[in-house]
MARBA-249279 format. One record per residue (C-alpha): residue number from 1; x, y, z; residue in one letter. Coordinates in Angstrom, 2 decimals, decimal comma, always signed. Example, Ala and Ser with C-alpha at 12.3 -4.5 7.8 and 13.67 -1.06 7.14 Angstrom:
BEGIN
PT   n       u       v       w res
PT   1  +12,30   -4,50   +7,80   A
PT   2  +13,67   -1,06   +7,14   S
This chain:
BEGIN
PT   n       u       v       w res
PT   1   -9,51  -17,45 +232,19   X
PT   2  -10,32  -14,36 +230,22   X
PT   3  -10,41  -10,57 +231,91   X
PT   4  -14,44  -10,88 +231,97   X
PT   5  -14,37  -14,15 +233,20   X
PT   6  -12,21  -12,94 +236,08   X
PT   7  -14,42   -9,79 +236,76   X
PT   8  -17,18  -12,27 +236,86   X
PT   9  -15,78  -14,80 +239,38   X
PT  10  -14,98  -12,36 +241,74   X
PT  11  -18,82  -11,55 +242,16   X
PT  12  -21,01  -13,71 +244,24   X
PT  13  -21,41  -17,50 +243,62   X
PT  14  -24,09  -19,32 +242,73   X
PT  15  -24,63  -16,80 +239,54   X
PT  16  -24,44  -17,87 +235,86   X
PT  17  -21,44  -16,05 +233,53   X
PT  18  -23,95  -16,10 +230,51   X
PT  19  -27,15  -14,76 +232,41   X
PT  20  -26,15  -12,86 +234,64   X
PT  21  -26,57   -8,84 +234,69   X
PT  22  -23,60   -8,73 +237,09   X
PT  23  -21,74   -9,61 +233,75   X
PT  24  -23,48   -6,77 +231,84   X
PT  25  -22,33   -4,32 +234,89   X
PT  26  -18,94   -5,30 +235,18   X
PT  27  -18,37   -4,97 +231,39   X
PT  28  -20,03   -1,52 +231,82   X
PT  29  -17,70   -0,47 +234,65   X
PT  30  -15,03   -1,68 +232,66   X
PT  31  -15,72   +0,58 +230,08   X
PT  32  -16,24   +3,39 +232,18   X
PT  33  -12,55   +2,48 +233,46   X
PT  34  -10,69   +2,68 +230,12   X
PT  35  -12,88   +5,37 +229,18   X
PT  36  -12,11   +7,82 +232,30   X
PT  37   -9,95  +10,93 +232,07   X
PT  38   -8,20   +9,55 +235,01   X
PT  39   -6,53   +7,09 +233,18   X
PT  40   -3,03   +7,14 +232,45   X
PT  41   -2,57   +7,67 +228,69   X
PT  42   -1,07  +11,22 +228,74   X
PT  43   -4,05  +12,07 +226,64   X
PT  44   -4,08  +15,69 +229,23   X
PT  45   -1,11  +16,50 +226,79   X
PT  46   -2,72  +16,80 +223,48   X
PT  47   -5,00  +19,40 +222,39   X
PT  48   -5,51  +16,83 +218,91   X
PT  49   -4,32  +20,48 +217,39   X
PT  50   -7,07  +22,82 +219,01   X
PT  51   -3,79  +24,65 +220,26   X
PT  52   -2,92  +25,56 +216,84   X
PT  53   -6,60  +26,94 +215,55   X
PT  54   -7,16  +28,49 +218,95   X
PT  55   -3,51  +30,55 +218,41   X
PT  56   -4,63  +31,20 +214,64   X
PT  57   -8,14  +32,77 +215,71   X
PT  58  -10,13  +30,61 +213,96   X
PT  59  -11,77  +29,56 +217,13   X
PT  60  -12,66  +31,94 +219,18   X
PT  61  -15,14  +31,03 +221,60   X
PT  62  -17,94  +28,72 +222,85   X
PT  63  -19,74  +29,06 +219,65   X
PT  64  -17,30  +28,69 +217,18   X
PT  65  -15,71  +25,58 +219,49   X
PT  66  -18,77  +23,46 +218,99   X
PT  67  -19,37  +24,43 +215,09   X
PT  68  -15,74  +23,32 +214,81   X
PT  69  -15,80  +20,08 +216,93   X
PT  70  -19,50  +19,12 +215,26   X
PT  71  -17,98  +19,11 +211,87   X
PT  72  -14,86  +16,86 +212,95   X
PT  73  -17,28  +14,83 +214,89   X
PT  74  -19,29  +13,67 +211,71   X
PT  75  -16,50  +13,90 +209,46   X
PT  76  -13,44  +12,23 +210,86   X
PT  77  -14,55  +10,43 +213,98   X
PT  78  -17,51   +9,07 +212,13   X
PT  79  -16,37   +8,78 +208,92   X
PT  80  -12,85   +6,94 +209,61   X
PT  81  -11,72   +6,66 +213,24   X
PT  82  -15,31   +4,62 +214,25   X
PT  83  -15,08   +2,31 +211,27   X
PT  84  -11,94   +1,38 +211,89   X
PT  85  -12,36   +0,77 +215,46   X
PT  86  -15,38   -1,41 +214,47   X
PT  87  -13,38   -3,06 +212,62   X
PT  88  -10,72   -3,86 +214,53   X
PT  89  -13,22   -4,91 +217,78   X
PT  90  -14,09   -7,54 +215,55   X
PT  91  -11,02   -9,03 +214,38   X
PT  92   -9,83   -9,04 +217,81   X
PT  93  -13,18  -10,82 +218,77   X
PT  94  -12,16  -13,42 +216,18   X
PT  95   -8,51  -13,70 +217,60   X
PT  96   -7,28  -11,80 +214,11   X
PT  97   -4,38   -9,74 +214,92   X
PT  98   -3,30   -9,25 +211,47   X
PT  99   -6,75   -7,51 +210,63   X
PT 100   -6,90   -5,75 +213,59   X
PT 101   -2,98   -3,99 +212,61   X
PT 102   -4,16   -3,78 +208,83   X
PT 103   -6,90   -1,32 +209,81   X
PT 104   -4,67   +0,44 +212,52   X
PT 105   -2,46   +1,04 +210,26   X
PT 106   -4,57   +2,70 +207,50   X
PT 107   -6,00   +4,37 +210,62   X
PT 108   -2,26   +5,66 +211,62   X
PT 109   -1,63   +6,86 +208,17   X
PT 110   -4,30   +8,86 +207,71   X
PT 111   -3,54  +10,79 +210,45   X
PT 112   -2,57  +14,69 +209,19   X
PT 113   +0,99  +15,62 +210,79   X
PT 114   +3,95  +14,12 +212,47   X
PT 115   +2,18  +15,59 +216,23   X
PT 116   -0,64  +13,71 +215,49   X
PT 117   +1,13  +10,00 +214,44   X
PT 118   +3,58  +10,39 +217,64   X
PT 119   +0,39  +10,96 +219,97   X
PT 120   -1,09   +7,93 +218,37   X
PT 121   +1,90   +6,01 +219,04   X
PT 122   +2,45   +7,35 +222,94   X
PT 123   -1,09   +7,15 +223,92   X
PT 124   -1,21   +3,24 +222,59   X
PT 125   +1,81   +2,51 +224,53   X
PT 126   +0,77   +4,19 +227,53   X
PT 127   -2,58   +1,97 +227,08   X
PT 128   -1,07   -1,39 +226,62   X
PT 129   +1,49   -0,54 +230,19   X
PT 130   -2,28   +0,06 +231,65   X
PT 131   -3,68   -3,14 +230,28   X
PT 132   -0,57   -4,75 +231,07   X
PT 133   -0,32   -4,14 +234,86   X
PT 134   -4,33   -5,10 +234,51   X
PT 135   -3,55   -8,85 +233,38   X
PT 136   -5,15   -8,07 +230,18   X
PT 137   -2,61   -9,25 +228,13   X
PT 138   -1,59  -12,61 +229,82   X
PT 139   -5,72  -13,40 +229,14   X
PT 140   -5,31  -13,58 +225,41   X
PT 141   -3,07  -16,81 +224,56   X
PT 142   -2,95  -15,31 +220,64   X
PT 143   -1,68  -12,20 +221,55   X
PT 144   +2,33  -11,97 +220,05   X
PT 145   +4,44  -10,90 +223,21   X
PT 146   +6,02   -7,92 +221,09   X
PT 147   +2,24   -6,65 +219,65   X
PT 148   +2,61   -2,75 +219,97   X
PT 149   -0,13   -1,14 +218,32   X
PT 150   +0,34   +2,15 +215,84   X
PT 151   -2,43   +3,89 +217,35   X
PT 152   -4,68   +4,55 +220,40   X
PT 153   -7,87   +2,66 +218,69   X
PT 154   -6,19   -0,68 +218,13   X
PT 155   -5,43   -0,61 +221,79   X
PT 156   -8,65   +0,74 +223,06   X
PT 157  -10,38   -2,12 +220,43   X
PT 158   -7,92   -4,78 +222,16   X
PT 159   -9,23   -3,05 +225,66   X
PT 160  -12,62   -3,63 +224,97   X
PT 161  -12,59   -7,43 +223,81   X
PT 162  -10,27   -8,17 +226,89   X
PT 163  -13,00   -6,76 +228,91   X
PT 164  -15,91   -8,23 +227,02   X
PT 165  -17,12   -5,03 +225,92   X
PT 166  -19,51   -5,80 +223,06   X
PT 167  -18,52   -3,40 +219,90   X
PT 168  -21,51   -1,14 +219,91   X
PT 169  -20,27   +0,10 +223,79   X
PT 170  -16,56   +0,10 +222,27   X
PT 171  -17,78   +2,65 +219,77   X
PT 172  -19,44   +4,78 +222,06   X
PT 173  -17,11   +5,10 +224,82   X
PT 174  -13,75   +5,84 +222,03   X
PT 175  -16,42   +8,70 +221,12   X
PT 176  -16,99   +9,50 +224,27   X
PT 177  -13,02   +9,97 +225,17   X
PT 178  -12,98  +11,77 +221,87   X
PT 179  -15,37  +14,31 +222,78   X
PT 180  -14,26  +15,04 +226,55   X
PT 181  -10,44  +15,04 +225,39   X
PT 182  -11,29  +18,02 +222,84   X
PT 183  -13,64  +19,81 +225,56   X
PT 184  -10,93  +19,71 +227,95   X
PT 185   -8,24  +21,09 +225,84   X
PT 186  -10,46  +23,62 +224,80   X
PT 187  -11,22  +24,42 +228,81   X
PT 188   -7,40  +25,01 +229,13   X
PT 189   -6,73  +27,02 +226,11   X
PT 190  -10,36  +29,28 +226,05   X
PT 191  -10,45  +29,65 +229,49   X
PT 192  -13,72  +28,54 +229,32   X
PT 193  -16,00  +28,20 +232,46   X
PT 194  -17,40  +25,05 +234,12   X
PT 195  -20,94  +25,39 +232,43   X
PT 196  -19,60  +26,40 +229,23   X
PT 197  -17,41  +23,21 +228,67   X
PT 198  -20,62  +21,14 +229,91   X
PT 199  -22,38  +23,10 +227,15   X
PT 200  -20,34  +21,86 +224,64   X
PT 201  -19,52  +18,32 +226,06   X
PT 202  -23,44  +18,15 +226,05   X
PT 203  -23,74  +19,43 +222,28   X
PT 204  -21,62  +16,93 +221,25   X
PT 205  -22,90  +13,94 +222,94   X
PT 206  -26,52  +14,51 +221,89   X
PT 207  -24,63  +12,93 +218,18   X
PT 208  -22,83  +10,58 +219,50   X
PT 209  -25,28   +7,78 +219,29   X
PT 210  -26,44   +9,14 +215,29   X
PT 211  -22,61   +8,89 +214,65   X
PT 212  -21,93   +5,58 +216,08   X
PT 213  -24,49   +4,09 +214,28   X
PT 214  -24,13   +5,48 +211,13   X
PT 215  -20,31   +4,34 +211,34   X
PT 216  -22,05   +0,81 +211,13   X
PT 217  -23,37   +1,43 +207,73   X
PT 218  -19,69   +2,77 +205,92   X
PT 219  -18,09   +0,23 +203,89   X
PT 220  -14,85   -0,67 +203,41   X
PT 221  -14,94   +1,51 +200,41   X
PT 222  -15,64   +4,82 +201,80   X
PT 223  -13,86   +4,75 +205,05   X
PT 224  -11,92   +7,95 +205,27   X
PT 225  -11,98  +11,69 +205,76   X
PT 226  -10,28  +14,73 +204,57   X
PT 227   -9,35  +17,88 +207,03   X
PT 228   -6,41  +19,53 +205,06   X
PT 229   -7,15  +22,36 +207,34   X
PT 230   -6,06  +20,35 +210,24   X
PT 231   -3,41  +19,20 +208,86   X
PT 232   -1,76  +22,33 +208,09   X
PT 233   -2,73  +24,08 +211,63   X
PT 234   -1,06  +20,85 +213,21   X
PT 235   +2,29  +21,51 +210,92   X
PT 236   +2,17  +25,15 +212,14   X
PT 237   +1,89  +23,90 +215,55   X
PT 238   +5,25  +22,03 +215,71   X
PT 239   +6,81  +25,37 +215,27   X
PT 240   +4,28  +27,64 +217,43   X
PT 241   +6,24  +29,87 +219,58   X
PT 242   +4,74  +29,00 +222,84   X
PT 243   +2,74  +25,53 +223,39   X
PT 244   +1,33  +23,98 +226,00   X
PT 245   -0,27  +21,22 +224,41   X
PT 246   +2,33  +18,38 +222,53   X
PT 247   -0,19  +18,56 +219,60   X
């Protein structure tokens, strides 16, 4: 019996799997669940190197935070993290672990600095120990026993099939978790107030649904995305004097 099928058994009897919405919901809560803040992925200690830009002046404020996180948002999150994690939902989908690692690794390498592979790698554990304590790995029969993904995606992607999360929700909700890590790292390091991290949360999710479908239409080809600035703030990081962000 897989996770959804669970989920769905638990609800009242006498309703159909296939038909009913009580399917649609639970998938929905489900995604709300991986998606949440509260869950245990350690993801509070990453600033994904806002630390770095933030201690180099190049951000500055509420203004120059959502300039900053609008061009990352339709660069690298739509241009290579999204197609990958399409990509990977559906080789999942099709029991294809291979596939699923091939992209998560491409994924993993393209990744700017040694902070950023490590948080890729401790976030994914932390993920499968989540899904693992949920059942969600004893409901896939292909799944090897020793599968450890390289990054966060791969396990979010495996998340999301588990759950019966159809790829389209996937997409949005890894945005979504995207968006609300970086605002909340930015809350911490800006000292920004309540209404201006809502601001900015709310600038970025007006694009999330342009940027998750537009990662539909990227081909194989022209996945990818270049932020040499990044990069190099994220190398300065691992030397920054005084941190309190692990990226």
């Amino acid at each position: 019996m897989t996770l959804a099928e669970r989920d769905v058994a638990e609800e009242p009897s006498g309703v159909s799997f296939s038909t009913s919405p009580l399917a649609h919901g639970t998938a929905m809560l489900r995604l709300l669940q991986i998606s949440s803040s509260t869950l245990p992925v350690g993801s509070f200690a990453y600033s994904n190197g806002l630390e770095s830009l933030v201690e180099l002046g190049q951000i500055v404020g509420e203004e120059s935070l959502v300039k900053y996180l609008t061009t990352l948002l339709l660069g690298s999150l739509g241009l290579l993290d999204l197609p990958r994690l399409l990509r990977m939902h559906r080789a999942f989908a099709a029991g294809n672990l291979e596939e699923a690692g091939r992209h998560s690794a491409w994924l993993y390498a393209s990744r700017e600095s040694f902070e950023f592979q490590a948080q890729e790698r401790q976030t994914a554990s932390a993920l499968v120990k989540i899904l693992a304590a949920l059942d969600a790995l004893e409901s896939t029969s292909h799944l090897d026993e020793k599968w450890q993904p390289k990054t966060y995606a791969e396990a979010y992607a495996f998340a999301a099939v588990a759950f019966d999360i159809e790829e389209h929700n996937c997409l949005l909700g890894y945005a979504f978790v995207w968006a609300e890590s970086h605002t909340s790292a930015a809350a911490k390091l800006l000292s920004l107030g309540p209404l201006a991290v809502q601001r900015v949360l709310s600038a970025l999710l007006t694009r999330l649904g342009a940027v998750v479908k537009s990662a539909y239409s990227v081909s194989d080809s022209d996945i990818g995305s270049a932020a040499p600035g990044l990069g190099i703030a994220s190398a300065r990081h691992e030397t920054q004097y005084c941190r309190l962000f692990r990226s």
